[in-house]
Biopython code that builds the backbone (N, CA, C, O; Angstrom):
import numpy as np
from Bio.PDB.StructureBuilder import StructureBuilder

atoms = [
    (1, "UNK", "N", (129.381, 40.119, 88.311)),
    (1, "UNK", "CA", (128.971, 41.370, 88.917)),
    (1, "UNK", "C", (130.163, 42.328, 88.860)),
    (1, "UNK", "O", (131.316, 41.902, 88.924)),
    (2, "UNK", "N", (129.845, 43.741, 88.729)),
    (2, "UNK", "CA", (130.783, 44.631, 88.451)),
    (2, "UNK", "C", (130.428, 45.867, 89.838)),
    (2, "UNK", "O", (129.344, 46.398, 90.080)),
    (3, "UNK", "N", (131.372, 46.000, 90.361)),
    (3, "UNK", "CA", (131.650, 46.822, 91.628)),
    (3, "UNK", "C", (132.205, 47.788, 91.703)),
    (3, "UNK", "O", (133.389, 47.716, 91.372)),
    (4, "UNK", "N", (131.685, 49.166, 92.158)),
    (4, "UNK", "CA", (132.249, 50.468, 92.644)),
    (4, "UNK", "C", (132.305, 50.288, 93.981)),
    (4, "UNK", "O", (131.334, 50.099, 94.713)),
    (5, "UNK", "N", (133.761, 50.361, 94.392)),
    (5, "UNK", "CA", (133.379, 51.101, 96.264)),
    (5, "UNK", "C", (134.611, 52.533, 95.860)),
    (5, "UNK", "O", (135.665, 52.836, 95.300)),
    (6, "UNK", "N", (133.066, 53.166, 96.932)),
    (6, "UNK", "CA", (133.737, 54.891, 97.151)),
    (6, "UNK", "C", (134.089, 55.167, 98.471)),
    (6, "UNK", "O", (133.153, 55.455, 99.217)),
    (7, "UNK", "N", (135.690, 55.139, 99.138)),
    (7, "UNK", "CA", (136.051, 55.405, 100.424)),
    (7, "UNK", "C", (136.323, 56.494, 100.662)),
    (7, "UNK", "O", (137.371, 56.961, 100.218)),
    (8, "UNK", "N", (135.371, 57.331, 101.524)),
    (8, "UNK", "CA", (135.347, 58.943, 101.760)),
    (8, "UNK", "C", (136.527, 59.319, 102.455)),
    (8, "UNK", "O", (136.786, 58.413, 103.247)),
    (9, "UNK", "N", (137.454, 60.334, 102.537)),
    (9, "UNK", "CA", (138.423, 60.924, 103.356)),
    (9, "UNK", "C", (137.700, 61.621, 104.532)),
    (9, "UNK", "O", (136.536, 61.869, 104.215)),
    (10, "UNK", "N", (137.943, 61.930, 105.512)),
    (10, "UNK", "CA", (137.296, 62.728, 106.787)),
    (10, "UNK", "C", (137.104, 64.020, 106.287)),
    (10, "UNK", "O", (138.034, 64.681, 105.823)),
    (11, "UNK", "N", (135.872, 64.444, 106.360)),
    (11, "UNK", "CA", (135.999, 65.995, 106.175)),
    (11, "UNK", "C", (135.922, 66.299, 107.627)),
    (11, "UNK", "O", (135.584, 65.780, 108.691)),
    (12, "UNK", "N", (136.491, 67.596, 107.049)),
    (12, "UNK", "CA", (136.037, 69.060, 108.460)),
    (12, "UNK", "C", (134.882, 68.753, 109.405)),
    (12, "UNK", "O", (134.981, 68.502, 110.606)),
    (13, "UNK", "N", (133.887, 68.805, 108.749)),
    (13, "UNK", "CA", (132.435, 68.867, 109.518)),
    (13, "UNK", "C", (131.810, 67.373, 108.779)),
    (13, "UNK", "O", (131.354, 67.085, 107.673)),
    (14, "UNK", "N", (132.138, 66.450, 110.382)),
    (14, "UNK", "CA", (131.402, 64.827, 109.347)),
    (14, "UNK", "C", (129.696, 64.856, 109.765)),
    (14, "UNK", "O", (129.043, 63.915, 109.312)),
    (15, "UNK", "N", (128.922, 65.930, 110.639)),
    (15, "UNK", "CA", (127.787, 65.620, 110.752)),
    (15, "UNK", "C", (127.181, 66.199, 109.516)),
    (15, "UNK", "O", (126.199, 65.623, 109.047)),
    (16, "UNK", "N", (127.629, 67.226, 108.957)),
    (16, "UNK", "CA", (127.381, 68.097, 107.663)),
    (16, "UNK", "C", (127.704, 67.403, 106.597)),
    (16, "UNK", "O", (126.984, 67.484, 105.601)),
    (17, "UNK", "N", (128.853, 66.585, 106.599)),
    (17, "UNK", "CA", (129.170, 65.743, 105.371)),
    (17, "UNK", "C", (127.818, 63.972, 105.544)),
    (17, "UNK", "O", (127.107, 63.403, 104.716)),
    (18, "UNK", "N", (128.032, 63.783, 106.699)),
    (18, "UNK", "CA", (126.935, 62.556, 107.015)),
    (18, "UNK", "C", (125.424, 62.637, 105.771)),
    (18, "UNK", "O", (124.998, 61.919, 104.866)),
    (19, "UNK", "N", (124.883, 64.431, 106.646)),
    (19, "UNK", "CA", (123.941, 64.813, 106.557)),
    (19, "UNK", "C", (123.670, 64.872, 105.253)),
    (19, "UNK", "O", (122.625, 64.430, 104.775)),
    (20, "UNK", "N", (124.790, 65.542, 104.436)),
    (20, "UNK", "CA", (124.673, 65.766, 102.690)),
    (20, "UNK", "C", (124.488, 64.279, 101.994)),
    (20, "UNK", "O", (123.473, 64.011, 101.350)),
    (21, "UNK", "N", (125.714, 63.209, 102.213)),
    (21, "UNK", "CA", (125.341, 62.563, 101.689)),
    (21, "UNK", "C", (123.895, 61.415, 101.747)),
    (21, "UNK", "O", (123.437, 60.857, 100.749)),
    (22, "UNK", "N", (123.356, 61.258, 103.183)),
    (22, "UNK", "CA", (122.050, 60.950, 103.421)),
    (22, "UNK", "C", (120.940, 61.360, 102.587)),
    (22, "UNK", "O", (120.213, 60.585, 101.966)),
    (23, "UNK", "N", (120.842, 62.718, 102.609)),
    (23, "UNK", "CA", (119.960, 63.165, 102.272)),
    (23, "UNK", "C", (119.942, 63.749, 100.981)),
    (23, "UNK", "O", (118.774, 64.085, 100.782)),
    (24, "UNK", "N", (120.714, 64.068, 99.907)),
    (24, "UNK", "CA", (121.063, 64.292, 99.062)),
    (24, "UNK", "C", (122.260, 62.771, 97.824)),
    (24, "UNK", "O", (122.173, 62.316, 96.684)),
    (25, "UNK", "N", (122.928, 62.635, 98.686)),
    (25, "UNK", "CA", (124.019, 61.831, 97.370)),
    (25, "UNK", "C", (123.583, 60.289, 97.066)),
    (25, "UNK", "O", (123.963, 59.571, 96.141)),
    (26, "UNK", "N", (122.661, 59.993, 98.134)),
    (26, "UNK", "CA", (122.378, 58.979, 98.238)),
    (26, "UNK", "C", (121.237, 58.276, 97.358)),
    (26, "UNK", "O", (121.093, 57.189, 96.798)),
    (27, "UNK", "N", (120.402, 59.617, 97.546)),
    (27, "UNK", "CA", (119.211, 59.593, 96.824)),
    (27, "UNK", "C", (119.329, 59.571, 95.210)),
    (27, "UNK", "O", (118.691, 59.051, 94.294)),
    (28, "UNK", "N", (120.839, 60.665, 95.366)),
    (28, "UNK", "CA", (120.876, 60.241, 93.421)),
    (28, "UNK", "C", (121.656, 59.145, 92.739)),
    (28, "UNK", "O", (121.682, 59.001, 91.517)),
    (29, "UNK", "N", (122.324, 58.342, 93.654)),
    (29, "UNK", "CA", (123.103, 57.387, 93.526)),
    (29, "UNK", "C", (121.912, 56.164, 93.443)),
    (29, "UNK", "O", (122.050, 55.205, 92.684)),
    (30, "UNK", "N", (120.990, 56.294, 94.130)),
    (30, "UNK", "CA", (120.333, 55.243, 94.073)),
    (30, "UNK", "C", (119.234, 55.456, 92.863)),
    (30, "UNK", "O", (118.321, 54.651, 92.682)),
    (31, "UNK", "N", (119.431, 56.651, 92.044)),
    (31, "UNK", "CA", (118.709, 56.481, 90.657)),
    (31, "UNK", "C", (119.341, 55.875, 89.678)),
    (31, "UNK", "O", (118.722, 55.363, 88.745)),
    (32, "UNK", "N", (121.089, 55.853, 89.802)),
    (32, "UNK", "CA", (121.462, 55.272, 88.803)),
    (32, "UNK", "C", (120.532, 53.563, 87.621)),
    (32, "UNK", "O", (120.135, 52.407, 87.773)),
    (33, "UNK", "N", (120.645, 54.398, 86.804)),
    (33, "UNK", "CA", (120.212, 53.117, 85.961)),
    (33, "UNK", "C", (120.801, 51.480, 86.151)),
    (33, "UNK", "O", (121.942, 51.283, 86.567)),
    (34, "UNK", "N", (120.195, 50.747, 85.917)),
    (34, "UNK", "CA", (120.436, 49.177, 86.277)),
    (34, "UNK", "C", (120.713, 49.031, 87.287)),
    (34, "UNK", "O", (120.194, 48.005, 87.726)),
    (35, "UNK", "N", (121.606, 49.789, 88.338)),
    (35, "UNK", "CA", (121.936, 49.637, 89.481)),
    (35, "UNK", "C", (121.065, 48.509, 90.227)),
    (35, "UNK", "O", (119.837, 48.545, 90.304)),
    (36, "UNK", "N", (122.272, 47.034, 91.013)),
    (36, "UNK", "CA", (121.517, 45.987, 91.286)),
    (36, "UNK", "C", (121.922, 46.146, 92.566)),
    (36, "UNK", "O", (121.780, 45.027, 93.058)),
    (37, "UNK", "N", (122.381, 46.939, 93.468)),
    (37, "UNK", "CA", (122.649, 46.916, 95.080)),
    (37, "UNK", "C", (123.398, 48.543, 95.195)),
    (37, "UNK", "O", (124.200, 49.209, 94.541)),
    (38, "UNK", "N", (122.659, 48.673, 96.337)),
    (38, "UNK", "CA", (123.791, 50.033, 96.943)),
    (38, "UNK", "C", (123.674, 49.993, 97.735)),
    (38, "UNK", "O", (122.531, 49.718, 98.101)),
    (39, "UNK", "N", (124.870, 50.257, 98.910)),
    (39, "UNK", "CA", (124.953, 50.360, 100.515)),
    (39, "UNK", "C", (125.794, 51.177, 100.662)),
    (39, "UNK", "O", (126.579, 51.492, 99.768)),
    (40, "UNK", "N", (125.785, 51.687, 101.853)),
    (40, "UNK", "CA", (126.819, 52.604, 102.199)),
    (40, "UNK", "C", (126.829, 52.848, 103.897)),
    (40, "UNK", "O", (125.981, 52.420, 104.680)),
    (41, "UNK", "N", (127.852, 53.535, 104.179)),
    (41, "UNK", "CA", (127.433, 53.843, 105.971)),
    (41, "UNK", "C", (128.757, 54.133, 106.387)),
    (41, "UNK", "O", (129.786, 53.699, 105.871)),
    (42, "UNK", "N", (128.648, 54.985, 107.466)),
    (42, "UNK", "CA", (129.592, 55.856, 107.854)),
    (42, "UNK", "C", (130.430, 55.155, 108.854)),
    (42, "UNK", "O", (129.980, 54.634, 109.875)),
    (43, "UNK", "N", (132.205, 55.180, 108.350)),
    (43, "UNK", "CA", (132.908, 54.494, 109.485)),
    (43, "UNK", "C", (132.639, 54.818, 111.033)),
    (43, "UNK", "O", (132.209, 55.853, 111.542)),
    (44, "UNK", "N", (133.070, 53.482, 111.679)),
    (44, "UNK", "CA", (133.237, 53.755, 113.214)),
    (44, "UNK", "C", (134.516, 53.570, 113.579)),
    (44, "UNK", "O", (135.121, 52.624, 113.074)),
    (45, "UNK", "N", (135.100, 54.331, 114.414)),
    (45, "UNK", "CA", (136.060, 53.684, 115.084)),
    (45, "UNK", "C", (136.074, 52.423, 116.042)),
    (45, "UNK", "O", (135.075, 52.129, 116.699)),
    (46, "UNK", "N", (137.196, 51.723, 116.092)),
    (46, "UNK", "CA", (137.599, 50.660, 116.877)),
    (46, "UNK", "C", (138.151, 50.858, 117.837)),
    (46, "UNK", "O", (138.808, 51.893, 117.717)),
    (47, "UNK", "N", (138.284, 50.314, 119.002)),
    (47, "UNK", "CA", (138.933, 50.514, 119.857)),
    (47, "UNK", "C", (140.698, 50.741, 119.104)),
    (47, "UNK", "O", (141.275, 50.287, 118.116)),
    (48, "UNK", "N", (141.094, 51.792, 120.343)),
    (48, "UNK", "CA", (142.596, 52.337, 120.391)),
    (48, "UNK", "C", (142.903, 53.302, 118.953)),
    (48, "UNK", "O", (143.976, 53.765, 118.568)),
    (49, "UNK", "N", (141.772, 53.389, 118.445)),
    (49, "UNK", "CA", (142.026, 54.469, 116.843)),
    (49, "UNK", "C", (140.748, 54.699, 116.513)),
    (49, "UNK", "O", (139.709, 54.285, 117.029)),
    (50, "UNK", "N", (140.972, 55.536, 115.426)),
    (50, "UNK", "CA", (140.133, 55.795, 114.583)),
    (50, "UNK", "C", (140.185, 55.212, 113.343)),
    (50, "UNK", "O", (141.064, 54.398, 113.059)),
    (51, "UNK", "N", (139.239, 55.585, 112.498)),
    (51, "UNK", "CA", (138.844, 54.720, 111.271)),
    (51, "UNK", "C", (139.726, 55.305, 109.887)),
    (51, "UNK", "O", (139.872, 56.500, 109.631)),
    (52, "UNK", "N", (140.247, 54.209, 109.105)),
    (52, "UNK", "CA", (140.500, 54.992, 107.878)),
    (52, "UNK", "C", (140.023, 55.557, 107.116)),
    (52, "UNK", "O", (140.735, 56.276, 106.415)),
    (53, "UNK", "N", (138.442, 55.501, 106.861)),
    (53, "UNK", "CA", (137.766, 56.528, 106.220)),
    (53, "UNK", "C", (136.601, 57.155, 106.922)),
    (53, "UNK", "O", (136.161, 56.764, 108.003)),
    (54, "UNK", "N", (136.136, 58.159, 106.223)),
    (54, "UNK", "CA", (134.504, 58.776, 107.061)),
    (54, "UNK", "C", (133.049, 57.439, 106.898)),
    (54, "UNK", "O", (132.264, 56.787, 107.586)),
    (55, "UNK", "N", (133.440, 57.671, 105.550)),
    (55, "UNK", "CA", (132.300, 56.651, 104.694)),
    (55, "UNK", "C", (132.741, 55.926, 103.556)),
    (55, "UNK", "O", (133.512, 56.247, 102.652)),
    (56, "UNK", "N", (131.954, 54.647, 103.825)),
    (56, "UNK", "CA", (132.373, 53.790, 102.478)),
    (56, "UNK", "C", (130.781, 53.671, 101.653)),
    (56, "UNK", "O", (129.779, 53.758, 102.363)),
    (57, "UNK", "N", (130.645, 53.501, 100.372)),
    (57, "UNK", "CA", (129.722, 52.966, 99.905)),
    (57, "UNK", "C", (130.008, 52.341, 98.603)),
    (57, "UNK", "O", (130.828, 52.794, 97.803)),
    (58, "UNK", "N", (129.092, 50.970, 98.368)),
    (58, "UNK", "CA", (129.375, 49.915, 97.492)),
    (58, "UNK", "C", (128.254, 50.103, 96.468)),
    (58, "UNK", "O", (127.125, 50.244, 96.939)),
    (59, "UNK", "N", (128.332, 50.115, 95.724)),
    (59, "UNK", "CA", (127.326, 50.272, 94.310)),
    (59, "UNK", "C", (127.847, 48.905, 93.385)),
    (59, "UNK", "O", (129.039, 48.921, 93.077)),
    (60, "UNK", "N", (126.971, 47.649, 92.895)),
    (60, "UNK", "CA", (126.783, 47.118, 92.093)),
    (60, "UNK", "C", (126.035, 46.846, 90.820)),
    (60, "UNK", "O", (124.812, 46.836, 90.960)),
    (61, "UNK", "N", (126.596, 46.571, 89.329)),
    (61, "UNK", "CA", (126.000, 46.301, 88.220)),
    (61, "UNK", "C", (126.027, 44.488, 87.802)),
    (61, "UNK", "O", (126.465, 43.518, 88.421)),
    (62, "UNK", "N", (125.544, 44.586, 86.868)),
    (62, "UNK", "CA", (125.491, 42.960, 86.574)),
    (62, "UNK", "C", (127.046, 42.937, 85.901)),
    (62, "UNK", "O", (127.959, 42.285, 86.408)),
    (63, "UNK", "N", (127.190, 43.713, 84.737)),
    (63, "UNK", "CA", (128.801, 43.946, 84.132)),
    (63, "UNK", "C", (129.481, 44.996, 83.969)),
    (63, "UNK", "O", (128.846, 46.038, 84.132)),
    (64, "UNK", "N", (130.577, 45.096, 83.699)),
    (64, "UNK", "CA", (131.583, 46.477, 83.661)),
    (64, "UNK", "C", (130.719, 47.278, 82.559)),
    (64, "UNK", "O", (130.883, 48.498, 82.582)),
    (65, "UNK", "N", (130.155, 46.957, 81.955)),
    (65, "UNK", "CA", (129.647, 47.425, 80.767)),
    (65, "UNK", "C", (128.181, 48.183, 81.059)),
    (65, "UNK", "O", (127.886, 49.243, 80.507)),
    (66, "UNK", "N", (127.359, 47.532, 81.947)),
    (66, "UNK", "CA", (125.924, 48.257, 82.396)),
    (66, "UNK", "C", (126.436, 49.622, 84.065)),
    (66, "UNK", "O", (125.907, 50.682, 84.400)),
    (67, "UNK", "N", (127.644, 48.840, 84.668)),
    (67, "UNK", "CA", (128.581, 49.949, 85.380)),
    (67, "UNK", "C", (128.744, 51.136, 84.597)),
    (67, "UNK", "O", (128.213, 52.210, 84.876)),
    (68, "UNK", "N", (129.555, 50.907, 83.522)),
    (68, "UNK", "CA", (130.087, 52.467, 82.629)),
    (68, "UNK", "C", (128.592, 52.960, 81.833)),
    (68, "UNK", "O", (128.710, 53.986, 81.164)),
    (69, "UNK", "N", (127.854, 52.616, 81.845)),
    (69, "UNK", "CA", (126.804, 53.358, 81.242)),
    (69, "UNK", "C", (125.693, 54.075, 81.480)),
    (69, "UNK", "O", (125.018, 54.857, 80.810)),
    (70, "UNK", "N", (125.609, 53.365, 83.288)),
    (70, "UNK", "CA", (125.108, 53.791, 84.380)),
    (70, "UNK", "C", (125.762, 54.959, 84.468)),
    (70, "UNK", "O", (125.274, 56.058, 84.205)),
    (71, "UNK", "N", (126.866, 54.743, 84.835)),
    (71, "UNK", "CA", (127.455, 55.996, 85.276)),
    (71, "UNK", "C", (127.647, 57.312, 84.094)),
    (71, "UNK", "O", (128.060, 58.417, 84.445)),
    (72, "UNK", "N", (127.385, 57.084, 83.088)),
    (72, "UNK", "CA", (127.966, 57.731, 82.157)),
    (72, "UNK", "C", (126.348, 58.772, 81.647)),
    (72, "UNK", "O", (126.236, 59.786, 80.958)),
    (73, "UNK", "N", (125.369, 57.958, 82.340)),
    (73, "UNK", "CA", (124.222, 58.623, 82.093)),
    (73, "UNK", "C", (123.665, 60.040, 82.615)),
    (73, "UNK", "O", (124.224, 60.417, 83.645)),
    (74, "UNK", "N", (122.846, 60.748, 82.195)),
    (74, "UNK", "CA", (122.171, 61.831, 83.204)),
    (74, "UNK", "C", (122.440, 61.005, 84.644)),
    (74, "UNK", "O", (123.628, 61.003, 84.966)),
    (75, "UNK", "N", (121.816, 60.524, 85.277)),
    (75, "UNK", "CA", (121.647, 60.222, 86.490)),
    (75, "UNK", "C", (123.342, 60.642, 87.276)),
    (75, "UNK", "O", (123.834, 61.531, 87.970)),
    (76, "UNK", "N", (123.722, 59.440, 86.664)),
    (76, "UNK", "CA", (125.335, 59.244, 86.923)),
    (76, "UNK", "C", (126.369, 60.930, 86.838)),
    (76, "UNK", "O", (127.250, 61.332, 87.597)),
    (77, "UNK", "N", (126.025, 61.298, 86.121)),
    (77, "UNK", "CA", (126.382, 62.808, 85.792)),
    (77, "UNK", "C", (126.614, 63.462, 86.898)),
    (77, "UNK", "O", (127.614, 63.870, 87.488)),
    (78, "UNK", "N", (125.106, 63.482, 87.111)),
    (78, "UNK", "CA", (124.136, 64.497, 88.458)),
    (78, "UNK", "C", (125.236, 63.964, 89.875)),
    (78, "UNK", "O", (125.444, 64.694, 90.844)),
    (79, "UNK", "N", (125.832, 62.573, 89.714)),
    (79, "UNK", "CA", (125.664, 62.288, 91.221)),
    (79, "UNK", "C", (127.291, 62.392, 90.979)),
    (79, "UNK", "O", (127.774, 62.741, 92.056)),
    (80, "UNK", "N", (128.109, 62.262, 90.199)),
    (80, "UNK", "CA", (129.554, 62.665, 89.939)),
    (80, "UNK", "C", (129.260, 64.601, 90.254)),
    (80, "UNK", "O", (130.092, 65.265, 90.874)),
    (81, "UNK", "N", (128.365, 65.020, 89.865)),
    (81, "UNK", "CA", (129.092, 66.366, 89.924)),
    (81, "UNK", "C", (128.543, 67.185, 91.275)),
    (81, "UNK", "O", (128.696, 68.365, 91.588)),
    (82, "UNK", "N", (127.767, 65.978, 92.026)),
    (82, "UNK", "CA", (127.650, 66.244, 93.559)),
    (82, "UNK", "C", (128.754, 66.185, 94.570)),
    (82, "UNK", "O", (128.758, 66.814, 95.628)),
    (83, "UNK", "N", (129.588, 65.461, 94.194)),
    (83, "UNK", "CA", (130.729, 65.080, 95.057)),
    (83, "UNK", "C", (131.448, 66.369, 95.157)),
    (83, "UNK", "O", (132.372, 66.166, 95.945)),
    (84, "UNK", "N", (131.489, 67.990, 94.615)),
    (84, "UNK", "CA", (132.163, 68.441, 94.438)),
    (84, "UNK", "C", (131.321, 69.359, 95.901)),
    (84, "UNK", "O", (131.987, 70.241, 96.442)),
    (85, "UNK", "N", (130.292, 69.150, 96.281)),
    (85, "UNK", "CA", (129.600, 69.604, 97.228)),
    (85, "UNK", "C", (129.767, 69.072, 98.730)),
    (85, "UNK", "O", (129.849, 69.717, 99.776)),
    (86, "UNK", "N", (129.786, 67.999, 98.555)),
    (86, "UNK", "CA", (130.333, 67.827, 99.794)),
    (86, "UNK", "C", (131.828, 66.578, 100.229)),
    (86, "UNK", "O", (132.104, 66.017, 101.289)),
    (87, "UNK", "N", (132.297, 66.552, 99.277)),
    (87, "UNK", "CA", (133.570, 65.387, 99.112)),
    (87, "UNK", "C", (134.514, 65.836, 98.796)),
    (87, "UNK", "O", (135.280, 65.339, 97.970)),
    (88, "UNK", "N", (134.793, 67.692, 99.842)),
    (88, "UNK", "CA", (135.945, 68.384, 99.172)),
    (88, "UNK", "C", (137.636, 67.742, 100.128)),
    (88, "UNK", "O", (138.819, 68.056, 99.994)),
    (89, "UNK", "N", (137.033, 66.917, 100.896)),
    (89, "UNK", "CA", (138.077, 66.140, 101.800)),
    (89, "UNK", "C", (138.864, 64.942, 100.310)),
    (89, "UNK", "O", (139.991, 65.381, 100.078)),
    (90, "UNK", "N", (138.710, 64.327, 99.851)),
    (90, "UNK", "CA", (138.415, 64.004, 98.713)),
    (90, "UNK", "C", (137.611, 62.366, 98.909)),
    (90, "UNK", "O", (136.977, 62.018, 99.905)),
    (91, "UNK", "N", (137.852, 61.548, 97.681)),
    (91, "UNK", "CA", (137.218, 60.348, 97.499)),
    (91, "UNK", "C", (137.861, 59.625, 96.840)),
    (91, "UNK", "O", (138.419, 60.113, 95.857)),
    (92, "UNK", "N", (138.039, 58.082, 97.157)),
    (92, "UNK", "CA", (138.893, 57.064, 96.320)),
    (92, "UNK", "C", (137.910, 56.312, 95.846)),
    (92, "UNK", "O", (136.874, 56.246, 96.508)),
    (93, "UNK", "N", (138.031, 55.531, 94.505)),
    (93, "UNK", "CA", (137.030, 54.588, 93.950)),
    (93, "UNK", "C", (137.914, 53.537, 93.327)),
    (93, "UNK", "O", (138.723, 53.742, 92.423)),
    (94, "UNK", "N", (137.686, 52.502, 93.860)),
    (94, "UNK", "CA", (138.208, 51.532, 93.230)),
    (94, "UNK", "C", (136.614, 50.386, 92.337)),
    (94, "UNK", "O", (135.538, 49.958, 92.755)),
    (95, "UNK", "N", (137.331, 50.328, 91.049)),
    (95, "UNK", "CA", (136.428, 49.378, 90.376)),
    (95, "UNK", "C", (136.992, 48.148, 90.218)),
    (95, "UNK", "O", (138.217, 48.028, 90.198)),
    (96, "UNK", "N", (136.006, 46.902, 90.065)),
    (96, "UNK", "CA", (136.625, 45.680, 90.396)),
    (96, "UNK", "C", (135.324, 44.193, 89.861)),
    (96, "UNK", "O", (134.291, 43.758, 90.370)),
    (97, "UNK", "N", (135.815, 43.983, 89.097)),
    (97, "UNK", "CA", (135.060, 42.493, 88.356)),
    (97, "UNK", "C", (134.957, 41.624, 89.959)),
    (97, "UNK", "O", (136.040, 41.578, 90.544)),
    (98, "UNK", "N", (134.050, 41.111, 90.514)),
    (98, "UNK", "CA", (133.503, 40.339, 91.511)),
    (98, "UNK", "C", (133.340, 39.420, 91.188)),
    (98, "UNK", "O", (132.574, 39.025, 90.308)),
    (99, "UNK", "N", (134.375, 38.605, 92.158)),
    (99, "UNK", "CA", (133.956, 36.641, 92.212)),
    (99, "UNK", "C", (133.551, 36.382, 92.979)),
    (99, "UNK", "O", (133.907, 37.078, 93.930)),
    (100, "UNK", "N", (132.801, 35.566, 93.240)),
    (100, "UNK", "CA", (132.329, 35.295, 94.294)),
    (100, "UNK", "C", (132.330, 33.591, 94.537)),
    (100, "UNK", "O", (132.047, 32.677, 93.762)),
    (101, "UNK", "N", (132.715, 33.589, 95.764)),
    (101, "UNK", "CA", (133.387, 31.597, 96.007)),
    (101, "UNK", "C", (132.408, 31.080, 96.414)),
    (101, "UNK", "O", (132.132, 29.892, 96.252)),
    (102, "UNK", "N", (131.547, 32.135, 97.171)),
    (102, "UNK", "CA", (130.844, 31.399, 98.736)),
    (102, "UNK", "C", (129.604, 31.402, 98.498)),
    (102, "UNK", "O", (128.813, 30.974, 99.338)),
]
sb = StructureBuilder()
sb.init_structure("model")
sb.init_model(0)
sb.init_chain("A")
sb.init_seg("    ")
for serial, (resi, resn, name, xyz) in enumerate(atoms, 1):
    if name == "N":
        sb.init_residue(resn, " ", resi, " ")
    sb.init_atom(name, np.array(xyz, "f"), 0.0, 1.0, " ", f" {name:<3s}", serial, name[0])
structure = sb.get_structure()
């Protein structure tokens, strides 16, 4: 399995940023082609702090290879050039080949 996680920075306004990606980023993220899991959800704080990010969300493919092509598609396009709408706090993505023990 091949893995995107996207860790949101805090924006300005997180009920407006919540709201966009709910109702909008989510919806086109979850057209991506092959796409075999997506989750996502907005940090909470813990007691004595706050959280390191606003939002995390995890997007899985079967390989790095149905990942980059997904993404590389119309769909994938659409939902890369959404981020510029509401992810002006910015966004980290780390990609990552998944083992799994358990």
């Amino acid at each position: 399995m091949y893995r995107l996680t996207a860790t949101y920075h805090h924006p300005d306004d997180r009920d407006a940023f919540v709201a966009h990606y709910r109702d909008t980023h989510a919806k086109l993220a979850a057209k991506l082609p092959d796409l075999r899991s997506f989750t996502w959800g907005p940090c909470e704080a813990g007691e004595g702090g706050g959280s390191a990010h606003a939002l995390i969300a995890v997007l899985d493919w079967d390989s790095k290879e149905a990942a980059e092509a997904s993404l590389s598609s119309a769909e994938g396009q659409a939902a890369v050039a959404d981020l510029g709408n509401f992810a002006q706090a910015g966004v980290d993505m780390q990609f990552q080949e998944v083992v799994k023990e358990v």
